[in-house]
HTML snippet that shows the backbone in 3Dmol.js (N, CA, C, O; Angstrom):
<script src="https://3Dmol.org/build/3Dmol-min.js"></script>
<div id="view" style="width:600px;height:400px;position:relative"></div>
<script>
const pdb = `
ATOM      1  N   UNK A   1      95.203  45.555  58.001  1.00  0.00           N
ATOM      2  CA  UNK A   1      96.535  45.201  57.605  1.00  0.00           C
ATOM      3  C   UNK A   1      97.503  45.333  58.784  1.00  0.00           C
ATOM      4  O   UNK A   1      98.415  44.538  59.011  1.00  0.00           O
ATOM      5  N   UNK A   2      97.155  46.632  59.655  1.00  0.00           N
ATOM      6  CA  UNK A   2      98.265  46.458  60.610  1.00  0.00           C
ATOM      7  C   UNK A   2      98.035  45.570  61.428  1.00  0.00           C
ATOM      8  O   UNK A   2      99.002  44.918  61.821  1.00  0.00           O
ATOM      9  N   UNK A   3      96.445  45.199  62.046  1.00  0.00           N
ATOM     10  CA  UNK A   3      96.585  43.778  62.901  1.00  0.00           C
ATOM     11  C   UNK A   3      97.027  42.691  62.827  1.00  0.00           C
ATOM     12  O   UNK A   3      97.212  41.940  63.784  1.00  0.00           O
ATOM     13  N   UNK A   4      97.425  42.289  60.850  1.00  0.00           N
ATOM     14  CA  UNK A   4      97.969  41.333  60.287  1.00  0.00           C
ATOM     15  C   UNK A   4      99.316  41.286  60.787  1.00  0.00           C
ATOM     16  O   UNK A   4      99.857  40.305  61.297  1.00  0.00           O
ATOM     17  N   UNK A   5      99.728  42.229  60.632  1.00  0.00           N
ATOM     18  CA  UNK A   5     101.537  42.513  60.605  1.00  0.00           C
ATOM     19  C   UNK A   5     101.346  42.134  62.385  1.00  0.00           C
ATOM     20  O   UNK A   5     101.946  41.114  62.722  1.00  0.00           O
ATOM     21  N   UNK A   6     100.864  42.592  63.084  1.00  0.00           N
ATOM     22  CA  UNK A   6     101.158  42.185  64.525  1.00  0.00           C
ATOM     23  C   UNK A   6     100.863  41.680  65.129  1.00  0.00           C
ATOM     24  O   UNK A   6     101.167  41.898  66.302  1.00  0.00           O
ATOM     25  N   UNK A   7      99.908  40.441  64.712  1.00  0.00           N
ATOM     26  CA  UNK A   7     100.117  39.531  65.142  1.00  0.00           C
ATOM     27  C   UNK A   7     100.885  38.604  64.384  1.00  0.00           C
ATOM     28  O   UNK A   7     101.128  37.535  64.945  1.00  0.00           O
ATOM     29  N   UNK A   8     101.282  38.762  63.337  1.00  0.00           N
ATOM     30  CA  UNK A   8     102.427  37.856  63.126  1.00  0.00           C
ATOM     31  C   UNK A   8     103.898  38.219  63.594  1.00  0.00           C
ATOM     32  O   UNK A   8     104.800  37.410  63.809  1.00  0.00           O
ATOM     33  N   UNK A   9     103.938  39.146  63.670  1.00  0.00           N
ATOM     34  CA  UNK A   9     105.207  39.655  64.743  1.00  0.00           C
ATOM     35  C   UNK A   9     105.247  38.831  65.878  1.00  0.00           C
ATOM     36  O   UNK A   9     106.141  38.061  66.229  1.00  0.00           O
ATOM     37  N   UNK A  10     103.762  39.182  66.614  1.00  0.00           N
ATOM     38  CA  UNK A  10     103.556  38.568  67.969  1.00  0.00           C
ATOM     39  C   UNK A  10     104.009  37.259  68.164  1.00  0.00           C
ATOM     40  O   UNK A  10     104.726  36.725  69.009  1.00  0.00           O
ATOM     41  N   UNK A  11     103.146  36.708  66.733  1.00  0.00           N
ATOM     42  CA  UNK A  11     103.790  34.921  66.998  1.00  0.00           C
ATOM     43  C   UNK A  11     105.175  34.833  66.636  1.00  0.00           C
ATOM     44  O   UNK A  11     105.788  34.044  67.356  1.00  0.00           O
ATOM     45  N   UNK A  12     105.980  35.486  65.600  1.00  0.00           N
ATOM     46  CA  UNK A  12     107.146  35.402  65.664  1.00  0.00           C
ATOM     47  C   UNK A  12     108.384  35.384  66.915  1.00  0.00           C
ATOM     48  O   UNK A  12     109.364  34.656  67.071  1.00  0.00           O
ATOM     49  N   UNK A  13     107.860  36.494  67.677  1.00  0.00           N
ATOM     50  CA  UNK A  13     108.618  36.835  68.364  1.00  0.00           C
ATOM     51  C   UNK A  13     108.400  35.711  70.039  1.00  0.00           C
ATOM     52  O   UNK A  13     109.360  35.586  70.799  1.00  0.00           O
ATOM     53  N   UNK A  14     106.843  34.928  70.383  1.00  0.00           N
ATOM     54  CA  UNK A  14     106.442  33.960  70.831  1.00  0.00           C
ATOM     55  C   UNK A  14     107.259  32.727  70.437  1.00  0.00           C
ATOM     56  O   UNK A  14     108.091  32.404  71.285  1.00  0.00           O
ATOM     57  N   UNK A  15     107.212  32.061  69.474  1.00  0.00           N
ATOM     58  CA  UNK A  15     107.762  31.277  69.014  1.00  0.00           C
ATOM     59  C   UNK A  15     109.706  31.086  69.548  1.00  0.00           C
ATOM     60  O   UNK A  15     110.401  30.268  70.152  1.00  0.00           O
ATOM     61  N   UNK A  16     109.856  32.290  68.915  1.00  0.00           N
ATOM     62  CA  UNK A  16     111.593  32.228  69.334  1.00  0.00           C
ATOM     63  C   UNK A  16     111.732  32.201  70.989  1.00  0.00           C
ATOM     64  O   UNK A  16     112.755  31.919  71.613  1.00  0.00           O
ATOM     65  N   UNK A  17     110.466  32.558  71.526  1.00  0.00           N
ATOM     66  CA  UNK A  17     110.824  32.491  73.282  1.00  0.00           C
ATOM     67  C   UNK A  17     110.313  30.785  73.629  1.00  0.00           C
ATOM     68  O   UNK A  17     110.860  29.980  74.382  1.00  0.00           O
ATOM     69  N   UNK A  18     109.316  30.643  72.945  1.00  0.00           N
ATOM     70  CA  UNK A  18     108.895  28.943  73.454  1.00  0.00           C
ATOM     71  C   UNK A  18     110.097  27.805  72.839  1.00  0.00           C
ATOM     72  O   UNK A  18     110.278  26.697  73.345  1.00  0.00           O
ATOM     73  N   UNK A  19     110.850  28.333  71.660  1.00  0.00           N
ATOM     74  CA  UNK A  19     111.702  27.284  71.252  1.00  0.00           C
ATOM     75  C   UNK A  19     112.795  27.262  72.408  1.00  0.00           C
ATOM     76  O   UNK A  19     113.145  26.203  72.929  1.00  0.00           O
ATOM     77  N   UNK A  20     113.394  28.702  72.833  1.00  0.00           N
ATOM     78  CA  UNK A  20     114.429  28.274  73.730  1.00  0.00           C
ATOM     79  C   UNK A  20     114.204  27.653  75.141  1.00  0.00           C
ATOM     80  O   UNK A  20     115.059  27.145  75.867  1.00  0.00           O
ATOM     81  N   UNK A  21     112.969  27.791  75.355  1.00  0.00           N
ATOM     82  CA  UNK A  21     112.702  27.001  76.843  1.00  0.00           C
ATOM     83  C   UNK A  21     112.700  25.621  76.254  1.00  0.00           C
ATOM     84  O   UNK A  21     113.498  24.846  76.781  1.00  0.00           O
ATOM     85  N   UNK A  22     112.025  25.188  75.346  1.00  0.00           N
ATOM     86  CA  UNK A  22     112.200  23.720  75.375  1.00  0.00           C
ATOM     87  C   UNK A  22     113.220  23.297  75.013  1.00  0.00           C
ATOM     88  O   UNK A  22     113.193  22.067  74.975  1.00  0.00           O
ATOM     89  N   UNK A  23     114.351  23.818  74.648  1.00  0.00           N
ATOM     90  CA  UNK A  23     115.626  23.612  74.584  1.00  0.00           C
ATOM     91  C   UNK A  23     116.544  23.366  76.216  1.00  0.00           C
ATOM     92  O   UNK A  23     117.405  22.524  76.472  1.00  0.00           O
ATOM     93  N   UNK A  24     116.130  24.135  76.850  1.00  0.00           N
ATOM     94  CA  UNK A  24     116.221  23.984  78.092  1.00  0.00           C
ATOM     95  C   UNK A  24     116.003  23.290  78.623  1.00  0.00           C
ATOM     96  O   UNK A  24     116.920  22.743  79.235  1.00  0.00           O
ATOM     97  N   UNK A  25     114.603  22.791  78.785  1.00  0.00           N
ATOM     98  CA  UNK A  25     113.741  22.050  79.475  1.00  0.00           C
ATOM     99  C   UNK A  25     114.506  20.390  79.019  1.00  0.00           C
ATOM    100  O   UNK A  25     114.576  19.556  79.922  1.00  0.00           O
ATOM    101  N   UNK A  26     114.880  20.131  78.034  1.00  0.00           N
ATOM    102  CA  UNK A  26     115.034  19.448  77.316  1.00  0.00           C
ATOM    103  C   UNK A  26     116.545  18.844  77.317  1.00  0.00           C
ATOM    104  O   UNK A  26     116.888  17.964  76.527  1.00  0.00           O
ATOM    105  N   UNK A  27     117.225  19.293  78.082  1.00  0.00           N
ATOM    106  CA  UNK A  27     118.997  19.282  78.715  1.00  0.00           C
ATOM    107  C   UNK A  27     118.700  18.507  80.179  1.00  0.00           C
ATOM    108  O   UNK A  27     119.508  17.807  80.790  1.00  0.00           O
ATOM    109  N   UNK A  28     117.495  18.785  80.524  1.00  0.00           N
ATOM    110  CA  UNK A  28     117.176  17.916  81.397  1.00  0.00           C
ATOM    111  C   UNK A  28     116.705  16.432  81.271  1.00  0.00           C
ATOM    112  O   UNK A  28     115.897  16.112  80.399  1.00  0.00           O
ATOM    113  N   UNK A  29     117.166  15.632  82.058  1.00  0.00           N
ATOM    114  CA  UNK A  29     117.089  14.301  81.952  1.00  0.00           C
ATOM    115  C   UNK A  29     115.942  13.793  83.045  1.00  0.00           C
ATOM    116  O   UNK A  29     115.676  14.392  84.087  1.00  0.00           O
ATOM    117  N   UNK A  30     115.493  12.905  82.716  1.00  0.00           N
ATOM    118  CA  UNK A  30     114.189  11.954  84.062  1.00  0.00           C
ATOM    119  C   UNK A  30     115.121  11.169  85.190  1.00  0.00           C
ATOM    120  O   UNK A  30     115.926  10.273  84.935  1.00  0.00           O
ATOM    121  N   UNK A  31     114.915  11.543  86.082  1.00  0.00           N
ATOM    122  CA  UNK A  31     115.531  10.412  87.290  1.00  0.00           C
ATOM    123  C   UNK A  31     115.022   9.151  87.100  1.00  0.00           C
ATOM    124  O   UNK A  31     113.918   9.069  86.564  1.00  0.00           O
ATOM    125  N   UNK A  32     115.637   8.084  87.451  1.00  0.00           N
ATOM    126  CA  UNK A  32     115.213   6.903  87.822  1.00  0.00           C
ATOM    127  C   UNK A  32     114.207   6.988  88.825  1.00  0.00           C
ATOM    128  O   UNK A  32     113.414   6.067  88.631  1.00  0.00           O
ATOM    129  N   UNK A  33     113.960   7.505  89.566  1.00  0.00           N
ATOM    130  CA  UNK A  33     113.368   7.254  90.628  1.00  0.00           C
ATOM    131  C   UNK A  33     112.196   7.460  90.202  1.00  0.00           C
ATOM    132  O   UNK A  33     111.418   6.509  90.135  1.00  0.00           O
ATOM    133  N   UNK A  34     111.683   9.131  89.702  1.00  0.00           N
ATOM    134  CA  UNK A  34     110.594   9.329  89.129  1.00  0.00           C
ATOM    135  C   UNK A  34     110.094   8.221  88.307  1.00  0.00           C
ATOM    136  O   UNK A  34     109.177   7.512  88.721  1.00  0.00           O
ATOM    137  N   UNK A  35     110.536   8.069  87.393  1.00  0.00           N
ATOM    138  CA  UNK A  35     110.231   6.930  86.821  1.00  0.00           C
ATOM    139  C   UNK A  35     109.424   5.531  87.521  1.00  0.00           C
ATOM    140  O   UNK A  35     108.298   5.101  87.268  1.00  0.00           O
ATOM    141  N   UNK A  36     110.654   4.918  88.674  1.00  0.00           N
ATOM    142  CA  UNK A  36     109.931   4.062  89.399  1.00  0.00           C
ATOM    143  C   UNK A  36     108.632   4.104  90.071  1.00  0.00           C
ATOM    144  O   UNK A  36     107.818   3.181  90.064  1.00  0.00           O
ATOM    145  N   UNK A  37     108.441   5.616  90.848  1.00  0.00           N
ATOM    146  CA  UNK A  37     107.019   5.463  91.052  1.00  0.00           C
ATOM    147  C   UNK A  37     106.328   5.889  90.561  1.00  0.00           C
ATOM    148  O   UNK A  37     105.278   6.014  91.190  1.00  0.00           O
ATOM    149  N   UNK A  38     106.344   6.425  89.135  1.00  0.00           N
ATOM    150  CA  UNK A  38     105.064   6.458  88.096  1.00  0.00           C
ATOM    151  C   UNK A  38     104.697   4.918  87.801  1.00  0.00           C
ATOM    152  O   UNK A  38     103.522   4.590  87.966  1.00  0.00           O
ATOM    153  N   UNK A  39     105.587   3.999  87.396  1.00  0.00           N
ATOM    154  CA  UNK A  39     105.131   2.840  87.080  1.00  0.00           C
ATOM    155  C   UNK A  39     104.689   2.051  88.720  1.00  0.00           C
ATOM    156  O   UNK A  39     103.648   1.393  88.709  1.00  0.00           O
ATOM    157  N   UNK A  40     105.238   2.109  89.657  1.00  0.00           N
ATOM    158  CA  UNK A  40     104.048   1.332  90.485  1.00  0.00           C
ATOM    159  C   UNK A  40     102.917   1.774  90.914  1.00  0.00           C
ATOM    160  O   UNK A  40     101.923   1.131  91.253  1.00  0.00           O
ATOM    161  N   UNK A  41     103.181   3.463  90.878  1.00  0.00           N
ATOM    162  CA  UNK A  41     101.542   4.133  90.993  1.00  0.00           C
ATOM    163  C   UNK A  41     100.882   3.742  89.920  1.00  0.00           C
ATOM    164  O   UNK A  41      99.813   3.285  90.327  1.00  0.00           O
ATOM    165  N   UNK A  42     100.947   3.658  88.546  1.00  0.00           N
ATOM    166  CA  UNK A  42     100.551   3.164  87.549  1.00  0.00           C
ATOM    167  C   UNK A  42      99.578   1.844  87.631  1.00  0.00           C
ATOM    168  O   UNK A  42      98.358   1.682  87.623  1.00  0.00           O
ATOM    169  N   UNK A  43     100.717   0.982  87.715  1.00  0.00           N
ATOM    170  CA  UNK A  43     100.361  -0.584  87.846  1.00  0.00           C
ATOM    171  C   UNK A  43      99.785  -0.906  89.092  1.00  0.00           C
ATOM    172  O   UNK A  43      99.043  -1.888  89.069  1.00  0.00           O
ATOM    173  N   UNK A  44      99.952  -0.267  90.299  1.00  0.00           N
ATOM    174  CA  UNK A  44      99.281  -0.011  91.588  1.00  0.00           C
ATOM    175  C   UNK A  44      97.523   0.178  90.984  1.00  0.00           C
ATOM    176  O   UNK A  44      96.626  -0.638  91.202  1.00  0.00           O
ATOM    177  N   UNK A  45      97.415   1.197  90.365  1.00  0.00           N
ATOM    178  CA  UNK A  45      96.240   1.699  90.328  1.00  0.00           C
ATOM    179  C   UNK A  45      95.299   0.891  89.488  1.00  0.00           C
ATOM    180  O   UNK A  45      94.077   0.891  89.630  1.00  0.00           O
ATOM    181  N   UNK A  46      95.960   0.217  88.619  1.00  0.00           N
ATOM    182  CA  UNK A  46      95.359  -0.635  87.539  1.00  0.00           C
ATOM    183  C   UNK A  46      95.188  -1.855  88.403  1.00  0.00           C
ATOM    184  O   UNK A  46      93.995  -2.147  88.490  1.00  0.00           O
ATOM    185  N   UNK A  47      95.848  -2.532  88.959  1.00  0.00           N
ATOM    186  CA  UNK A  47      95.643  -3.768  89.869  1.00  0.00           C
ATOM    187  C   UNK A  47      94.637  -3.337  90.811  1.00  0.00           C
ATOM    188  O   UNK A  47      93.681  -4.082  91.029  1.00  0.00           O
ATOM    189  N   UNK A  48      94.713  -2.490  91.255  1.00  0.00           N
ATOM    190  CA  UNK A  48      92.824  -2.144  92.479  1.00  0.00           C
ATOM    191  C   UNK A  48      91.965  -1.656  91.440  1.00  0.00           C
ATOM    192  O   UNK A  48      90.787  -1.754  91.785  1.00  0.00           O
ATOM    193  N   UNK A  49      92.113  -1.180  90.328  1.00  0.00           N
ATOM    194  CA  UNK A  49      91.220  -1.159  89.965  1.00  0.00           C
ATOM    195  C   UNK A  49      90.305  -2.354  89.505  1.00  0.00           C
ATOM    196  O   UNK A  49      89.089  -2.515  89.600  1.00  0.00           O
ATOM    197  N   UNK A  50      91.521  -3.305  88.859  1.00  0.00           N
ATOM    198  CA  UNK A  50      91.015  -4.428  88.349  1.00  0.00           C
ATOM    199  C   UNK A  50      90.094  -5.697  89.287  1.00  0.00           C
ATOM    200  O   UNK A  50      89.264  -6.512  88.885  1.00  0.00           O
ATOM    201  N   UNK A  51      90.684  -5.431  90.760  1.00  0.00           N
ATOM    202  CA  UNK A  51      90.362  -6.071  92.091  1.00  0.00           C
ATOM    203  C   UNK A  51      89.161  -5.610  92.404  1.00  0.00           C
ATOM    204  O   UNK A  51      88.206  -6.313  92.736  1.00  0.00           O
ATOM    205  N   UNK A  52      89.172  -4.236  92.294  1.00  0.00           N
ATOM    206  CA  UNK A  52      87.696  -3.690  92.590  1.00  0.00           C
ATOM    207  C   UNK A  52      86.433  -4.140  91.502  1.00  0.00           C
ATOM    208  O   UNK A  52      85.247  -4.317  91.782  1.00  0.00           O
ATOM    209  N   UNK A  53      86.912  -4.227  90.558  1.00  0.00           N
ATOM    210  CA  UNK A  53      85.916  -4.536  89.356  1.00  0.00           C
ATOM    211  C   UNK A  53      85.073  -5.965  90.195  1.00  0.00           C
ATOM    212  O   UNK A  53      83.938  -6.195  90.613  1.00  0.00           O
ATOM    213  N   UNK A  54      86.523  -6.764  90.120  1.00  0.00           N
ATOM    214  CA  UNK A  54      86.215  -8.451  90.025  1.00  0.00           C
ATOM    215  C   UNK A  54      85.609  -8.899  91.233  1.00  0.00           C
ATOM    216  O   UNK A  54      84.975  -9.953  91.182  1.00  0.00           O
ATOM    217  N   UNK A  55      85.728  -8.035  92.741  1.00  0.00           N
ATOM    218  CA  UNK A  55      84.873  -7.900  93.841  1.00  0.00           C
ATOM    219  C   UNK A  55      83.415  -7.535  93.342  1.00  0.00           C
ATOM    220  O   UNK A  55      82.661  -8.474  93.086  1.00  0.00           O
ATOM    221  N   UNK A  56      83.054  -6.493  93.218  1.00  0.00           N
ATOM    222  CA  UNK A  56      81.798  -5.975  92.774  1.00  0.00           C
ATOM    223  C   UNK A  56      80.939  -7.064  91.324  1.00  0.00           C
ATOM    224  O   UNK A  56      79.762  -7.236  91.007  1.00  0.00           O
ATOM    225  N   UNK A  57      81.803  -7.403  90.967  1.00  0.00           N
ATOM    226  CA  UNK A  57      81.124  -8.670  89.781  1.00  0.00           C
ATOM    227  C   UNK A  57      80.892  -9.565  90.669  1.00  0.00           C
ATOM    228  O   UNK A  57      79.826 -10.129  90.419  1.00  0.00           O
ATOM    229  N   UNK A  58      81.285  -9.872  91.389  1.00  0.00           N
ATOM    230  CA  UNK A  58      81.063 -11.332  92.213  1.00  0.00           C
ATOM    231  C   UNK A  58      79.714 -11.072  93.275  1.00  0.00           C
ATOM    232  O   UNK A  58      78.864 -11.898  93.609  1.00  0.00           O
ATOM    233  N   UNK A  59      79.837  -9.595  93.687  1.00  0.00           N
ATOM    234  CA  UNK A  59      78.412  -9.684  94.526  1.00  0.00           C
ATOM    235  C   UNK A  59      77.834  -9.608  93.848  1.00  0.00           C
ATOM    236  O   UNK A  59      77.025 -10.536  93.856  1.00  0.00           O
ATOM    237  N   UNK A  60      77.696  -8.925  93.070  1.00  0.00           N
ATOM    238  CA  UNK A  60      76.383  -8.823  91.804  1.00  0.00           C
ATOM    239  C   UNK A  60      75.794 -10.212  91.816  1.00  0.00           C
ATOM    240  O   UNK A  60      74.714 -10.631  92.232  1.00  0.00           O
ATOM    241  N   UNK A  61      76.745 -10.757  91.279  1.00  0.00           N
ATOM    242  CA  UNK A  61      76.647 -12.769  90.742  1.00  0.00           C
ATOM    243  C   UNK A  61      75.639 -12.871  92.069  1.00  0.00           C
ATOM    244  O   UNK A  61      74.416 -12.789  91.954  1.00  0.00           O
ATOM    245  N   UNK A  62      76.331 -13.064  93.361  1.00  0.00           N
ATOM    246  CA  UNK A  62      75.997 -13.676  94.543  1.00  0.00           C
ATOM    247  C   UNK A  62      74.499 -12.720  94.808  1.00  0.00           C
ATOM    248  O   UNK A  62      73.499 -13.369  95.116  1.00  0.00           O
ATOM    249  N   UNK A  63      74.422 -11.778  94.731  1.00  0.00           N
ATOM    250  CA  UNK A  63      72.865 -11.293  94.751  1.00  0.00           C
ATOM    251  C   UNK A  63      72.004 -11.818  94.076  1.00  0.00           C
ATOM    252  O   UNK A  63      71.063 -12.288  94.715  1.00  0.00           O
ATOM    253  N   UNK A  64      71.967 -11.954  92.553  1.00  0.00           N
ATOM    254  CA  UNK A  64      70.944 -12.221  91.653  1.00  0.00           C
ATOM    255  C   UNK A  64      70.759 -14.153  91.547  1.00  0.00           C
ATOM    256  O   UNK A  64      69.857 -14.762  90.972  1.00  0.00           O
ATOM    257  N   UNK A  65      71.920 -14.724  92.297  1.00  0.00           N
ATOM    258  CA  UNK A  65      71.913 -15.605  92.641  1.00  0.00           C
ATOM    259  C   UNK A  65      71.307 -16.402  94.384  1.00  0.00           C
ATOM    260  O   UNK A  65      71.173 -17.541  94.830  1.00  0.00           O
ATOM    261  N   UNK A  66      71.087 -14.908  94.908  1.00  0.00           N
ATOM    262  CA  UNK A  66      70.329 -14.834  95.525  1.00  0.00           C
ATOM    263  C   UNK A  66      68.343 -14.948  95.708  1.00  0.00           C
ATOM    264  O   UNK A  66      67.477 -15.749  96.060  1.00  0.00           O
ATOM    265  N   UNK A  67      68.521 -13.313  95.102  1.00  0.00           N
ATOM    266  CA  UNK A  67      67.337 -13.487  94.785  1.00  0.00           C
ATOM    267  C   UNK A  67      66.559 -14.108  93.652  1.00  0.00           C
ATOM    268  O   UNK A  67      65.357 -13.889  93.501  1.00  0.00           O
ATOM    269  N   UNK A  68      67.153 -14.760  92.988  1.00  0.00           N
ATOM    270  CA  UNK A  68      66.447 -16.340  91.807  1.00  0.00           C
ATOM    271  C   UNK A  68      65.761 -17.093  92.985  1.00  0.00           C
ATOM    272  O   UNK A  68      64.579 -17.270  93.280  1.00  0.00           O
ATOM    273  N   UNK A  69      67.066 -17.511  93.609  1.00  0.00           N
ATOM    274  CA  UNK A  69      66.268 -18.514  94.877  1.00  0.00           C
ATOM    275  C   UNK A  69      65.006 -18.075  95.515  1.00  0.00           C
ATOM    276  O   UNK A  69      63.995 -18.777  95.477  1.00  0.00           O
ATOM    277  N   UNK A  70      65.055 -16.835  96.147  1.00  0.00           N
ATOM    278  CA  UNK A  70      64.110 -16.394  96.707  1.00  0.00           C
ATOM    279  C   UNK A  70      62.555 -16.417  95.891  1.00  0.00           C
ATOM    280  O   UNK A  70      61.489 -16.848  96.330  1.00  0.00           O
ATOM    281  N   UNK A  71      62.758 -15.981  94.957  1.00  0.00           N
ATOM    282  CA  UNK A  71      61.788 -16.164  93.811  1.00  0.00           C
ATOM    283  C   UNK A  71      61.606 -17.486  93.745  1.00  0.00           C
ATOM    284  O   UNK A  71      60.425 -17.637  94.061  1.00  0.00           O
ATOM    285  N   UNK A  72      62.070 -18.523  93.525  1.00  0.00           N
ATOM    286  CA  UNK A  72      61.604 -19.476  93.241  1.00  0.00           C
ATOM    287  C   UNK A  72      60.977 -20.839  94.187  1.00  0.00           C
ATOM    288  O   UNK A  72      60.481 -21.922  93.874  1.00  0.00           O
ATOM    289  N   UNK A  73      61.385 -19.941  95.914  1.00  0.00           N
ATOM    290  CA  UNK A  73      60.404 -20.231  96.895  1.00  0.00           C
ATOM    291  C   UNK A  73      59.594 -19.821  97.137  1.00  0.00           C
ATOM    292  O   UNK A  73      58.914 -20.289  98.050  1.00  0.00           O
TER     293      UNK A  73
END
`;
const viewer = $3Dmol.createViewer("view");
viewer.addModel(pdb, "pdb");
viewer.setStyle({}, {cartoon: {color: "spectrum"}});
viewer.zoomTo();
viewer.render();
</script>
């Protein structure tokens, strides 16, 4: 029973300290800027990635399009 009582104390008294930081935290606003280079690191990263894909598909292609030929001399 008393471990009951204290840890609900514990979280009680947790709770009232995590609400006021995000109250805090939360008076704060995002820069523009941040913003800007999350989205071109973002879209940066997705465009090479997508480049890298469509490179590596194409040798693939050009290999097995390779060796068919070879095989079939």
């Amino acid at each position: 029973m008393i471990r009951l009582v204290s840890i609900l104390s514990l979280l009680v008294a947790t709770s009232f300290h995590a609400q006021s930081a995000v109250e805090e935290q939360a008076a704060e606003g995002v820069g523009a800027l941040g913003i800007t280079i999350f989205v071109l690191l973002f879209f940066g990263g997705c465009a090479g990635y997508a480049w890298l894909t469509w490179r590596n598909e194409k040798k693939d292609r050009e290999a097995r399009a390779n060796s068919e030929r070879n095989a079939t001399s």
